[in-house]
C-alpha positions as semicolon CSV with decimal commas, in nm:
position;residue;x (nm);y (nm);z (nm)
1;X;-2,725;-0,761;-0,914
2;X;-2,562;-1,080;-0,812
3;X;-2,177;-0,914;-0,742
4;X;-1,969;-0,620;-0,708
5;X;-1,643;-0,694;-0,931
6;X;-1,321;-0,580;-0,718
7;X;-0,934;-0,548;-0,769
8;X;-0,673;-0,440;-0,597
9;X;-0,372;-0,309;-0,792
10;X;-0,029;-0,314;-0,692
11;X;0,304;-0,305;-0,723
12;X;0,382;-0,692;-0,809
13;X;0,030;-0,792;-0,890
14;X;-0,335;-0,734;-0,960
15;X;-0,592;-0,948;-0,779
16;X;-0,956;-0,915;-0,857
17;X;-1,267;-1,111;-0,672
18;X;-1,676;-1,137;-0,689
19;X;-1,820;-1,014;-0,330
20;X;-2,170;-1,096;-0,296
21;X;-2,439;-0,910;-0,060
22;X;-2,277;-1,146;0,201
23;X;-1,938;-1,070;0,179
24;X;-1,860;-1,373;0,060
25;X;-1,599;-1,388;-0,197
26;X;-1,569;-1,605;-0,535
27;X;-1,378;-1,654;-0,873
28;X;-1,062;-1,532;-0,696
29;X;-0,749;-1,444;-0,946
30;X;-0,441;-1,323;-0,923
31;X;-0,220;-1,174;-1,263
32;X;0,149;-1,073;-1,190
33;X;0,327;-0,724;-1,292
34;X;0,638;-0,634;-1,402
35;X;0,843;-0,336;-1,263
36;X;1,146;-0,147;-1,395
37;X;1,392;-0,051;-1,084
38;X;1,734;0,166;-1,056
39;X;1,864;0,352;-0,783
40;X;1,587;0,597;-0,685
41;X;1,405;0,550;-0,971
42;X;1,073;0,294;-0,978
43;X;0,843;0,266;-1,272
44;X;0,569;0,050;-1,416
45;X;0,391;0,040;-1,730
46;X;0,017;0,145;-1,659
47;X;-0,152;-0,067;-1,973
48;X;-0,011;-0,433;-1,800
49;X;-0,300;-0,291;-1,508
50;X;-0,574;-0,237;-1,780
51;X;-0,432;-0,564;-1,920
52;X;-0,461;-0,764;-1,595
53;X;-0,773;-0,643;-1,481
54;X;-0,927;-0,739;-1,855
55;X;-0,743;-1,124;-1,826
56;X;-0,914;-1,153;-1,453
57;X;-1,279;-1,063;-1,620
58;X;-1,226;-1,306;-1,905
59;X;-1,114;-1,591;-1,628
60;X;-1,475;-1,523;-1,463
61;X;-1,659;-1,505;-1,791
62;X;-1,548;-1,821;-1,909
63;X;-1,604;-1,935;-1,545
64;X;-1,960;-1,957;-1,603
65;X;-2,015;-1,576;-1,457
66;X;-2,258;-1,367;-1,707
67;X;-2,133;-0,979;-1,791
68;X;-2,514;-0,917;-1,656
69;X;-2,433;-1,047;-1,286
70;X;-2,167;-0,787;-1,241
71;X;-2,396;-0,478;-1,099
72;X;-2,081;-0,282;-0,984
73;X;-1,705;-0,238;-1,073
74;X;-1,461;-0,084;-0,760
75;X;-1,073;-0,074;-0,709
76;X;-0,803;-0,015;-0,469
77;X;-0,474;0,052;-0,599
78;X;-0,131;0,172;-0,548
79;X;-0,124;0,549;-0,440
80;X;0,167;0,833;-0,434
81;X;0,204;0,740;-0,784
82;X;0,280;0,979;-1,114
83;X;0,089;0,880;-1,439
84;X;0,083;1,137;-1,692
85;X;-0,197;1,015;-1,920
86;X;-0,242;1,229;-2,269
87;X;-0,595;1,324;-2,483
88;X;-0,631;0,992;-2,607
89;X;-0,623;0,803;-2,234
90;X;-0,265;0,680;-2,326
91;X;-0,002;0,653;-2,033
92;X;0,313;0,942;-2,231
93;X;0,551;0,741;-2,013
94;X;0,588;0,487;-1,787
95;X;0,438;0,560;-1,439
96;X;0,682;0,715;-1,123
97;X;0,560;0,469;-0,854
98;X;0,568;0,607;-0,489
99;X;0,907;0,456;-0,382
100;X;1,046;0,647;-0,669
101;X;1,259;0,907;-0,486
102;X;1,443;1,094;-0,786
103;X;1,251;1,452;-0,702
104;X;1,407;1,498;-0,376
105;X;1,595;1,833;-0,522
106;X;1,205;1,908;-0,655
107;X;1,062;1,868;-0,283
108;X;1,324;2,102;-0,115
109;X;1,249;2,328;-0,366
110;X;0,845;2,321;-0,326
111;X;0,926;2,368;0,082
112;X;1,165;2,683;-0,020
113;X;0,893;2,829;-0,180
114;X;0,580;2,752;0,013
115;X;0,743;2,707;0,373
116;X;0,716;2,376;0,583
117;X;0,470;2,539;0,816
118;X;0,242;2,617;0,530
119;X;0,259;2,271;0,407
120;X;0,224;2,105;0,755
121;X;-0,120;2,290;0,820
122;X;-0,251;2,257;0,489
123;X;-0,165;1,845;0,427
124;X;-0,051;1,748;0,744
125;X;0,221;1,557;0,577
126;X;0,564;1,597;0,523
127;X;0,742;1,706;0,192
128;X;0,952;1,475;0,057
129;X;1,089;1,336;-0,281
130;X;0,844;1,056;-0,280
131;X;0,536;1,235;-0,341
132;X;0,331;1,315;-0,647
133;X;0,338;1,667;-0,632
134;X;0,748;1,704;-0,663
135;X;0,722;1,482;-0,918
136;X;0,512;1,627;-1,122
137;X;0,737;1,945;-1,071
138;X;1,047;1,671;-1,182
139;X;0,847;1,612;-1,492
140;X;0,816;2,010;-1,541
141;X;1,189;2,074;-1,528
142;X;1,321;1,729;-1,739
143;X;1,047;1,626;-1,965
144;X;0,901;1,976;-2,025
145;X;0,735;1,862;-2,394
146;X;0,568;1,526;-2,214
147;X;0,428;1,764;-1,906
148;X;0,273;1,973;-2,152
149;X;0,084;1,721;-2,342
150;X;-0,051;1,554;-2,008
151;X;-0,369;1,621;-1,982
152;X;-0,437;1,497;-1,647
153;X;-0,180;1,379;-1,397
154;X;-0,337;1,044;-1,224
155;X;-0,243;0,914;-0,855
156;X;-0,318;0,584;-0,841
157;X;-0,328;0,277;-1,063
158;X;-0,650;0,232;-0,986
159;X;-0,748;0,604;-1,139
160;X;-0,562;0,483;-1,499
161;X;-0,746;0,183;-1,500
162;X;-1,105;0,405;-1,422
163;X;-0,985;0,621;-1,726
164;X;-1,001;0,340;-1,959
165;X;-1,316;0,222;-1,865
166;X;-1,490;0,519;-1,799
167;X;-1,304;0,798;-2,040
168;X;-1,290;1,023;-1,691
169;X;-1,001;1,113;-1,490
170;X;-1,047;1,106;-1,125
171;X;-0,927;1,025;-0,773
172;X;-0,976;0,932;-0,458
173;X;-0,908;1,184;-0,119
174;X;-0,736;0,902;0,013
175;X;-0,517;0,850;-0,305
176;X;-0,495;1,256;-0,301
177;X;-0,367;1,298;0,038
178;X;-0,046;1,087;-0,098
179;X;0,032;1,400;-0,329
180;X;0,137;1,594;-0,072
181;X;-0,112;1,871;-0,236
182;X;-0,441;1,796;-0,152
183;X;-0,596;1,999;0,209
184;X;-0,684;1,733;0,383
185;X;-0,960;1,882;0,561
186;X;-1,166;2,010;0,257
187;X;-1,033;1,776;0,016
188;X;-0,928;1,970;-0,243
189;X;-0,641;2,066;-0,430
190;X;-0,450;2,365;-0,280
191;X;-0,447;2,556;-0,638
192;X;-0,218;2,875;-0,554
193;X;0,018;2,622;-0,466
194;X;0,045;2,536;-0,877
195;X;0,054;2,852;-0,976
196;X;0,334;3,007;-0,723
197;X;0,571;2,691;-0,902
198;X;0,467;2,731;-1,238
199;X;0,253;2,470;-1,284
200;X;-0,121;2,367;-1,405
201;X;-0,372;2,298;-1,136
202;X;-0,600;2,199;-1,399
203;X;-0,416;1,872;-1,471
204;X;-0,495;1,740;-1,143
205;X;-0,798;1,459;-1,147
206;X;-1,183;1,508;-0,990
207;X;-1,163;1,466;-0,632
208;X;-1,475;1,235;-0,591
209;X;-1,603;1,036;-0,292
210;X;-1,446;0,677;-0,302
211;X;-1,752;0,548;-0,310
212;X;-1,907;0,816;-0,573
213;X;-2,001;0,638;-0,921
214;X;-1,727;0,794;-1,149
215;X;-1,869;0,652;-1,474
216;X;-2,000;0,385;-1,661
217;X;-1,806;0,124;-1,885
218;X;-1,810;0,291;-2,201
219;X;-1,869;0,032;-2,560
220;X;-1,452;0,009;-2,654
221;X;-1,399;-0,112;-2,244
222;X;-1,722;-0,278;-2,330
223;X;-1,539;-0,475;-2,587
224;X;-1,193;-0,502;-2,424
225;X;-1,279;-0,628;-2,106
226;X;-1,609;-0,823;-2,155
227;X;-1,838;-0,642;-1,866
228;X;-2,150;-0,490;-2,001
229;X;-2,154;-0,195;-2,150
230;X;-2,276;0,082;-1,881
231;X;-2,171;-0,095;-1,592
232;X;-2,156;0,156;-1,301
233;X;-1,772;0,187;-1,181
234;X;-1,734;0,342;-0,843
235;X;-1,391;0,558;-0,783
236;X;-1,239;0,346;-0,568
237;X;-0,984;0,400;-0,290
238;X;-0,628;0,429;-0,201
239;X;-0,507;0,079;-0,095
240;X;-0,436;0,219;0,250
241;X;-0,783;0,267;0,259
242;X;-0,898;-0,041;0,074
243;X;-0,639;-0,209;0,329
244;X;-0,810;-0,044;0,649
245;X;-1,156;-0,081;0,556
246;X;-1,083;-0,453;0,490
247;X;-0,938;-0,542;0,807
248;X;-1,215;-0,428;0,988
249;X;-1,066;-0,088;1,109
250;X;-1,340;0,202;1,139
251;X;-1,347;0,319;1,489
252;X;-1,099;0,577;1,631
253;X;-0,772;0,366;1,761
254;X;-0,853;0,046;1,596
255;X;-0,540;-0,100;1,510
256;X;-0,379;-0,331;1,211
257;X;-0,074;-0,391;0,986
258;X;-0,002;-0,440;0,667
259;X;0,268;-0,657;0,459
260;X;0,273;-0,613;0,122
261;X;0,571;-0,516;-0,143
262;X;0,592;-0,235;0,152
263;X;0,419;-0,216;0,480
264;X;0,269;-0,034;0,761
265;X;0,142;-0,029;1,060
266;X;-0,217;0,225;1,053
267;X;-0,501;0,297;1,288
268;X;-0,840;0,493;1,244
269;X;-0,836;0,845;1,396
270;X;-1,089;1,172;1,447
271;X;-0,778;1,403;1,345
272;X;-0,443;1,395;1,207
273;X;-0,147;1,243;1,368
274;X;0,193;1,476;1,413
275;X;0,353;1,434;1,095
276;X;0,689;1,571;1,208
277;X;0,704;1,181;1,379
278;X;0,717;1,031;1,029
279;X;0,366;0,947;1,072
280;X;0,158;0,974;0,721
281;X;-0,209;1,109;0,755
282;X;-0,486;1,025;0,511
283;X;-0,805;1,114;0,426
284;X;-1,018;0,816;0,502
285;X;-1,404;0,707;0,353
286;X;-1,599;0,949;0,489
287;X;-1,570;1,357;0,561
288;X;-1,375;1,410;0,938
289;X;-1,208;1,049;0,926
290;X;-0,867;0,988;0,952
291;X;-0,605;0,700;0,897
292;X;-0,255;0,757;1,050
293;X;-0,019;0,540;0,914
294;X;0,364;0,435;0,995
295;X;0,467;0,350;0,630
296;X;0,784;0,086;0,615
297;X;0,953;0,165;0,234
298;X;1,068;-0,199;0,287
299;X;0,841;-0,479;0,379
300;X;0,754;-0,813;0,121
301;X;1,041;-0,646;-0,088
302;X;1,299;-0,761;0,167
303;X;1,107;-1,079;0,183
304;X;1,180;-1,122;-0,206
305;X;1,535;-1,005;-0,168
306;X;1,587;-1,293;0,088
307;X;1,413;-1,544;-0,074
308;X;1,571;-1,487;-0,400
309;X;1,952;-1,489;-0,228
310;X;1,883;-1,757;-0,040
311;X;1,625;-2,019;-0,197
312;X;1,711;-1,903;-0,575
313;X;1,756;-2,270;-0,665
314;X;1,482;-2,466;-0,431
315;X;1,493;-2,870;-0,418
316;X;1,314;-3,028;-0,656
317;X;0,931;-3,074;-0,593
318;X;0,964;-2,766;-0,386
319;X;0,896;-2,412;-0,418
320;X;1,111;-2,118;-0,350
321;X;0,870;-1,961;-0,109
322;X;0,850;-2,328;0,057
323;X;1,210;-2,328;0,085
324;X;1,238;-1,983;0,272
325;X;0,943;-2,096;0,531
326;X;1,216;-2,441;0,573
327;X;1,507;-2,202;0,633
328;X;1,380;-2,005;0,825
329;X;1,200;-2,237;1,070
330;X;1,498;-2,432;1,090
331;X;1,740;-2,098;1,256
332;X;1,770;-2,086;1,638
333;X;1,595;-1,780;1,677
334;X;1,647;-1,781;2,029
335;X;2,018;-1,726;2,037
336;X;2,099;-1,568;1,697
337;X;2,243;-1,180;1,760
338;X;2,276;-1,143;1,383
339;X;2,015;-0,796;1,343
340;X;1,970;-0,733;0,977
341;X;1,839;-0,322;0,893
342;X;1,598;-0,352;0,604
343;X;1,657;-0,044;0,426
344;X;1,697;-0,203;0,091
345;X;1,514;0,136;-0,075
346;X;1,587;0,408;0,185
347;X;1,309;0,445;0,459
348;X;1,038;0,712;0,495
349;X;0,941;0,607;0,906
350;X;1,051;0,616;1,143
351;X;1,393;0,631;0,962
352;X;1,371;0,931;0,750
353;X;1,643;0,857;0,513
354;X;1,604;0,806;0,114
355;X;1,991;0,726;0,144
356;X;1,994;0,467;0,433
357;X;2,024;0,100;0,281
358;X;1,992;-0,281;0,440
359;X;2,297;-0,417;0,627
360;X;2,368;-0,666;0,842
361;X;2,505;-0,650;1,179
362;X;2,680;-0,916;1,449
363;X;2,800;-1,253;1,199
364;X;3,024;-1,419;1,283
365;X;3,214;-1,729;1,200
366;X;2,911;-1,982;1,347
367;X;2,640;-1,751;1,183
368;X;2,403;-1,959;0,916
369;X;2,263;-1,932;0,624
370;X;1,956;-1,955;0,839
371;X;2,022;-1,695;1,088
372;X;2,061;-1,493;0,800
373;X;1,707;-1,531;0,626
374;X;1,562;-1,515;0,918
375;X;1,735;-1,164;1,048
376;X;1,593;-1,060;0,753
377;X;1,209;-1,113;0,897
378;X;1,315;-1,012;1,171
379;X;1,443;-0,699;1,085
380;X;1,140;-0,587;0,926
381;X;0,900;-0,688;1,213
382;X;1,158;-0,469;1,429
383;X;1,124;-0,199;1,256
384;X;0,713;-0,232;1,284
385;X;0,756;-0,211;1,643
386;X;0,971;0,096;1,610
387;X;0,681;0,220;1,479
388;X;0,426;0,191;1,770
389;X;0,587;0,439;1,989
390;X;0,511;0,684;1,752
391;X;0,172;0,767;1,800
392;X;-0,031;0,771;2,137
393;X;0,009;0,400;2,178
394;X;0,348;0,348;2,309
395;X;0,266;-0,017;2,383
396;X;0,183;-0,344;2,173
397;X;-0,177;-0,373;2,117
398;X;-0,333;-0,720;2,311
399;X;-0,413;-0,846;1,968
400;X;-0,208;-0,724;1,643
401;X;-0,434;-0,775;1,320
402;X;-0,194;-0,836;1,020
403;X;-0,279;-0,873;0,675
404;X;-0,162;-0,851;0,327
405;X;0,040;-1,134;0,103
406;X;0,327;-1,152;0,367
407;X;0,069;-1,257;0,629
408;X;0,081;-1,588;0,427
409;X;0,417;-1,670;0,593
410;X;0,359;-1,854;0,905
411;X;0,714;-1,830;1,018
412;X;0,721;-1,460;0,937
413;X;0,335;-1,423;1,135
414;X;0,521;-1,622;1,451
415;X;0,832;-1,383;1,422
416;X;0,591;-1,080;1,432
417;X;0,402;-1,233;1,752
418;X;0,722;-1,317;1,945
419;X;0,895;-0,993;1,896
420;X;0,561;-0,792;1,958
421;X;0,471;-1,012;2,246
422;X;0,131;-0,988;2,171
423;X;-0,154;-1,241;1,961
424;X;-0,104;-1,183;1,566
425;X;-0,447;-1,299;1,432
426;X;-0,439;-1,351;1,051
427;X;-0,779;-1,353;0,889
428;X;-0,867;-1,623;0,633
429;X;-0,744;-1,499;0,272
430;X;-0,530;-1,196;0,374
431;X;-0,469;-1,140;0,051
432;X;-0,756;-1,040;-0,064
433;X;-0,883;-0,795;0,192
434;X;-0,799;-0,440;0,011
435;X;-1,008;-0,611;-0,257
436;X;-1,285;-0,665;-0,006
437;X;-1,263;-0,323;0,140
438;X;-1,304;-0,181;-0,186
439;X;-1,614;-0,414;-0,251
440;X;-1,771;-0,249;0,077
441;X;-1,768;0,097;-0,110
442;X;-2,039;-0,042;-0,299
443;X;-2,275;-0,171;-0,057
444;X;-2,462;0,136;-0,007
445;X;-2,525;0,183;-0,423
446;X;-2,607;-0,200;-0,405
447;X;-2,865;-0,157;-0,123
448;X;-2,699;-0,415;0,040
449;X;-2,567;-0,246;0,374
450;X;-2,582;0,108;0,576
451;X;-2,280;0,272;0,762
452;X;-1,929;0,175;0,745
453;X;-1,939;0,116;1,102
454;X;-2,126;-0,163;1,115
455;X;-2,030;-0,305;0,769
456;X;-1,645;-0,336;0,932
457;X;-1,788;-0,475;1,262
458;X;-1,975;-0,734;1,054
459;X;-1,613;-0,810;0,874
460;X;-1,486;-0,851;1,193
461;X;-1,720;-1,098;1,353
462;X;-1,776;-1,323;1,062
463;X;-1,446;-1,388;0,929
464;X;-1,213;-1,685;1,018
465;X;-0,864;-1,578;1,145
466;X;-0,579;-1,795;1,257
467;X;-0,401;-1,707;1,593
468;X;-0,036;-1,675;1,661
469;X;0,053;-1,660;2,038
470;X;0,371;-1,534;2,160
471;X;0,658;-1,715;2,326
472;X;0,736;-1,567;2,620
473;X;1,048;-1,788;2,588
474;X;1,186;-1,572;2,376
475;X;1,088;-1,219;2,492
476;X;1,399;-1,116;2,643
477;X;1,618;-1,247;2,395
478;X;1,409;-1,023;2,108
479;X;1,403;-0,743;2,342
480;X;1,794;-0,715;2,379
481;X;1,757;-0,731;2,001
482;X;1,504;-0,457;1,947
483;X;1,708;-0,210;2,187
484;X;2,007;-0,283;1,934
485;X;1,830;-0,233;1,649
486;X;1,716;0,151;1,821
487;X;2,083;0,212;1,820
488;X;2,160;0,114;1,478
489;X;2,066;0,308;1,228
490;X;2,225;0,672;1,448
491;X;2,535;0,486;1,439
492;X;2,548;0,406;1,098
493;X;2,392;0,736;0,931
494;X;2,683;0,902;0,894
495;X;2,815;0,616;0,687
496;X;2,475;0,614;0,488
């Protein structure tokens, strides 16, 4: 075996890379996605994922790579998703992605009838709209004749995509302990729970290790996607986990954060975090692992939002994205009060609020198109540091690892540094570390590498990063911002 084949699917795209025993990383490609928004309501169509991950194989095929090379298939994807898949492996509807929030009335009802307590203990997670589980109850009450010809109710992208290759249906515990019905401590689904709401347990997905062999490419994926026909294809991870195992995070209180579409800020852990803090606890790799996570609802979204207000129409020569990093590096960021809130979808932490949406506070007449774009950054890296206080670290690490597609803005990597006060190191190709991480499941079936331990600490030591060092300049300025910012959003909730 020359390579373990790995993607990572998201919201906007699907990436996919060759690792070799080295952990070096070839044939890179990236295929974009389309998404369907309205107010509280979020879906994709799951057969663009099969579809992407299919046009990514045939790039490296005609690259020169041979189906033969490829010894192992893995994924990270998406999580906290809803994909009713039918007898035949088709997607019966378009998938309920996790910033879908229509179920809300299905999530108070689920807390009604099981208590808050109960659900606390069982998936140390709070109960909210966003989660598969209501959903799933959502489907029950408005598309009654579509819930009863699912046959399996899927979590992640990553698990349809697995289905079509494979013909099994099955999940990760990280990707389970996003359904908001999984015990996180024995990793299984809490089945009572079904039945006391009317609904089928046995239309949940295998719980299987993430880096358990879930199946082999079966002859019609054989044909679709071009990889040999019994490739092994491991079951993959959440992309939180995919995420944390990529940046090097194993140890308990290792520390990183994470830009993509959405964002947070995580950390390795022997236990569950309190949940009642808006913290989100998940299942990591291994048995008695932990990642608690500080999920922002609005990260790279607000990004796009910006960019799309701001640069629509870039210069000629020049793109969009080139345009924002201009704007933006062009505002005085050192006496701008302009804060912008970047609840463009509601927030889940440390704002609890499906309803609260992005504003702007402080323009005024002498307030620029810059200050604005740049508020916008801002804004979100405020709201990471929000987030530190709350967990036991109630202070900015010494060194803030950041990764994920919005790491590839240098502006928005200096913003983070100068409000956070601290070193933001970016390793080399950010963008493709969930892929990575998932690659490292695979090590062990490869023969190529032991524990996870020292398979992150070797991630850590060999990679490249690039360093962005605070200005101190600044600090007092962004600190009179961030106290501000504290007081916005219980201000403005009653208008929310």
């Amino acid at each position: 075996m020359k390579f373990i084949a790995s993607f990572d699917i998201g919201t906007t795209n699907v990436k996919g890379l060759l690792v070799n025993r080295d952990g070096g990383l070839s044939y890179e490609h990236n295929v974009p996605l389309a998404l369907r928004q309205e107010p509280q309501r979020i879906e994709q169509e799951p057969g663009q994922w099969f579809q992407a991950v299919a046009a990514i194989a045939a790039e490296w095929f005609r690259g020169g790579v041979h189906p033969q090379e490829i010894g192992l298939i893995s994924f990270s994807g998406q999580m906290q998703d809803c994909i009713p898949v039918g007898g035949k492996m088709e997607a019966l509807r378009p998938a309920i992605l996790y910033s879908d929030s229509r179920a809300g009335e299905e999530a108070a009802r689920i807390i009604e009838e099981l208590g808050a307590d109960s659900i606390r203990q069982a998936v140390e997670n709070r109960m909210d709209g966003t989660l598969t589980f209501p959903k799933i109850l959502w489907l029950h009450r408005h598309e009654r004749e579509l819930y009863n010809q699912t046959v399996s109710f899927l979590i992640s992208s990553k698990d349809y995509v697995i289905a079509q290759l494979t013909g099994r249906f099955v999940t990760d515990p990280t990707s389970a302990s996003t359904t908001g019905c999984m015990n996180i401590r024995t990793r299984s689904w809490t089945q009572e729970w079904f039945r006391r709401l009317g609904l089928d347990s046995g239309k949940m997905p295998a719980i299987l290790r993430a880096d358990e062999i879930a199946g082999t490419v079966h002859a019609a994926a054989a044909r679709q996607t071009g990889f040999a026909e019994g490739t092994p294809v491991l079951c993959g991870i959440g992309d939180a986990g995919a995420a944390t195992l990529g940046a090097g995070v194993y140890r308990p209180e290792e520390l990183y954060a994470y830009i993509g579409t959405t964002g947070w800020i995580a950390s390795a852990a022997a236990r569950p975090a309190d949940s009642g803090t808006g913290i989100f606890n998940l299942a990591y790799v291994e048995p008695g692992r932990y990642i608690n996570i500080a999920p922002l609802m609005n990260a790279g979204n607000a990004h796009q939002w910006a960019l799309e207000l701001f640069c629509g129409e870039a210069s000629e020569g020049s793109s969009p994205y080139d345009e924002m990093e201009r704007l933006i590096g062009a505002a005085d960021r050192r006496s701008s009060e302009v804060i912008f809130l970047p609840y463009l979808n509601g927030e889940r932490c440390p704002v609890q609020d499906e309803h609260a949406s992005g504003c702007y506070i402080g323009i005024r007449p002498s307030t620029s198109r810059q200050d604005m774009a740049a508020a916008v950054l801002e804004g979100v890296a405020l709201a990471m540091k929000q987030m530190l206080g709350l967990g036991a670290r109630e202070a900015a690490p010494g060194r803030l690892t950041l990764i994920g597609g919005g790491a590839g803005s240098r502006v928005w990597c200096q913003i983070i540094a100068d409000i956070f006060q601290t070193e933001v190191s970016v390793p080399s190709e950010s963008q493709f570390l969930p892929c990575l991480g998932a690659a490292l499941l695979g090590f062990r079936q490869a023969g190529w590498g032991g524990e996870y331990q020292d398979l992150t600490g070797l991630l850590r030591t060999a990679r490249q990063c690039e360093v962005f060092s605070p200005d101190p300049a600044i600090a007092e300025h962004y600190q009179g911002k961030f106290e501000k910012f504290l007081k916005l959003y219980p201000a403005l909730r009653p208008v929310f």
